[in-house]
Residue, then its C-alpha position, 0 to 999 in steps of 0.5 A: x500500500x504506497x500512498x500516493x498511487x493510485x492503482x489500488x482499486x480492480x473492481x473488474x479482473x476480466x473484462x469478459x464475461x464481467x467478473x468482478x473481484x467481489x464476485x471472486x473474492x464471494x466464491x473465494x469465502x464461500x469455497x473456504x469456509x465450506x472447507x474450513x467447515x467440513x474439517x471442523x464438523x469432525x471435532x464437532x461431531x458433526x457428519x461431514x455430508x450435513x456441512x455438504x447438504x447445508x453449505x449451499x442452504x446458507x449460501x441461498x440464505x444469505x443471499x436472501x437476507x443481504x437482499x432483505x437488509x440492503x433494503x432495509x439500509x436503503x429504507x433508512x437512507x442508509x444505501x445497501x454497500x457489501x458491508x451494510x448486507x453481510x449483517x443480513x446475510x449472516x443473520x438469515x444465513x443462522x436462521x437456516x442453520x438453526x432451521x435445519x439443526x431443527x429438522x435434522x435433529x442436530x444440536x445447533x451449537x456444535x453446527x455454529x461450531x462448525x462454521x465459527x472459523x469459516x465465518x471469519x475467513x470468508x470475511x477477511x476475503x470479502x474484506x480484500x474484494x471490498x478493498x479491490x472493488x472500491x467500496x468502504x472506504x475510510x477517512x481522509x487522511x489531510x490536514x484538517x484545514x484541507x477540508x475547511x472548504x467544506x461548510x458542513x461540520x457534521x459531513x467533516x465528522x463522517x470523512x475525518x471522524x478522529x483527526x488525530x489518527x488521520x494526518x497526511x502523514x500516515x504510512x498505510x494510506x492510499x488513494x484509488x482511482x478517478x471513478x471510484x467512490x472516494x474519488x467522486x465523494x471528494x470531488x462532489x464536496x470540492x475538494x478536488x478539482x473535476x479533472x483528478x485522477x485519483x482521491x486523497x489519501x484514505x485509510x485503507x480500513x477494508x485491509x484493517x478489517x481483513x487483517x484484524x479478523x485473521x488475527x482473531x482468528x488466529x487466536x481462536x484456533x489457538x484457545x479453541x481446544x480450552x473451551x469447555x462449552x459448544x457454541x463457544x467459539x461460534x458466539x467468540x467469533x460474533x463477539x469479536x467481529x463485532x467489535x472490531x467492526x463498531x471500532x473501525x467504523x470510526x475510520x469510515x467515510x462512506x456513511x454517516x452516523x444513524x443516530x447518537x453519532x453511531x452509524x447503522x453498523x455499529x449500532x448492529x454490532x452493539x446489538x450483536x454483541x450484546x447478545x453474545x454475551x447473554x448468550x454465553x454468559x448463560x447455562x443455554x451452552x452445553x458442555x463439552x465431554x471428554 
């Protein structure tokens, strides 16, 4: 990531027949994490042709529930970005889990198991796609006097939330390409002329994400086999996605606060993680035997 140029953004690898690094980074997710699961199910004690049988379920499921949040964003004038929809996804995508655990007669917690260290090894590749395909952006890393031209305080607050932390100095930022969506916001808000041809430097906060997530997960592989009640580390993974993406939407620029100066995302986290402490804070987990 070398501030200043502008060759950070591929949102289209091959012309024809339009692939598109999202698209490939979704297949990407999708292909690990069915992999990941069907070699977790086995300490889950979950038979492996279950994770074959429900990986494309989820797969429709989630497609279903990023379609029915990103409405719902839209409803709240909040836009539907990839990131705004996984939050749907993955929540339509644990109804038909805890639907088929039903029907199949399968304890839903080792299931959740199963698929707890695919859930975050298919958001850092998305997080990579989001990054490649120019959505998510992050702060405008300036002097803050650069955006004194802008005569809305609170619109200054979404695209340079922490000052401090967003200098032109700061060694991980970058810049994408005329036509991306950084690009055109800083255009549309005059602080660049109509003819540039790349953004100002932004926080690259879709690789923080990516590298954050994979080093959770890390540390989950780690404790793993020192946790003594199933569904653990499932509720371990939500936890601590869901942190990390309430401190990272401080460094986001694409939207601003819902309400309470919190945007929709980390009110959602706040949500999730709330009940993941409920959750394993209760007696609801059943103990691992053995």
């Amino acid at each position: 990531m070398t501030r200043g140029k502008s060759r950070t953004m591929h949102p289209v690898l091959l012309p024809f027949p339009g692939v598109t690094s999202y698209g490939v980074s979704l297949l990407a997710a999708w292909g690990v994490g069915w992999w990941l699961a069907r070699r977790r199910s086995r300490r889950c004690g979950i038979p492996v042709w279950h994770i074959d049988w429900l990986a494309p379920l989820l797969l429709a499921g989630a497609a279903v529930g990023s379609r029915l949040s990103g409405r719902l964003f839209q409803t709240l004038g909040h836009g539907g970005g990839n990131d705004r929809l996984l939050y749907g996804a993955l929540a339509a995508a644990l109804g038909v889990a805890a639907l088929y655990a039903l029907i199949a007669r399968l304890p839903l917690a080792r299931l959740c198991d199963a698929f707890a260290f695919s859930l975050l090894a298919g958001i850092g590749l998305l997080r990579v796609g989001c990054f490649l395909g120019g959505c998510c952006w992050g702060d405008i890393c300036a002097a803050p006097e650069r955006l004194s031209v802008v005569a809305d305080p609170a619109w200054t607050r979404q695209v340079q939330t922490i000052p401090s932390l967003c200098g032109a100095d700061w060694p991980l930022c970058v810049t994408f390409p005329a036509g991306s969506p950084a690009c055109l916001q800083h255009r549309s808000a005059g602080l660049l002329p109509p003819t540039a041809r790349r953004s100002l430097p932004v926080h690259p906060v879709q690789l923080y994400e990516a590298t954050a997530v994979l080093i959770l997960l890390g540390v989950l592989v780690l404790i793993d086999g020192r946790l003594r009640r199933w569904g653990l580390s499932f509720l371990l993974s939500v936890l601590g996605y869901a942190t990390i993406r309430f401190a990272l939407d401080w460094f986001r620029a694409d939207l601003g606060p819902l309400a309470w100066g919190l945007t929709a995302s980390q009110w959602v986290s706040l949500t999730a993680a709330c009940l993941c402490l409920v959750v394993g804070s209760t007696r609801w987990l059943p103990t691992k035997t053995g």
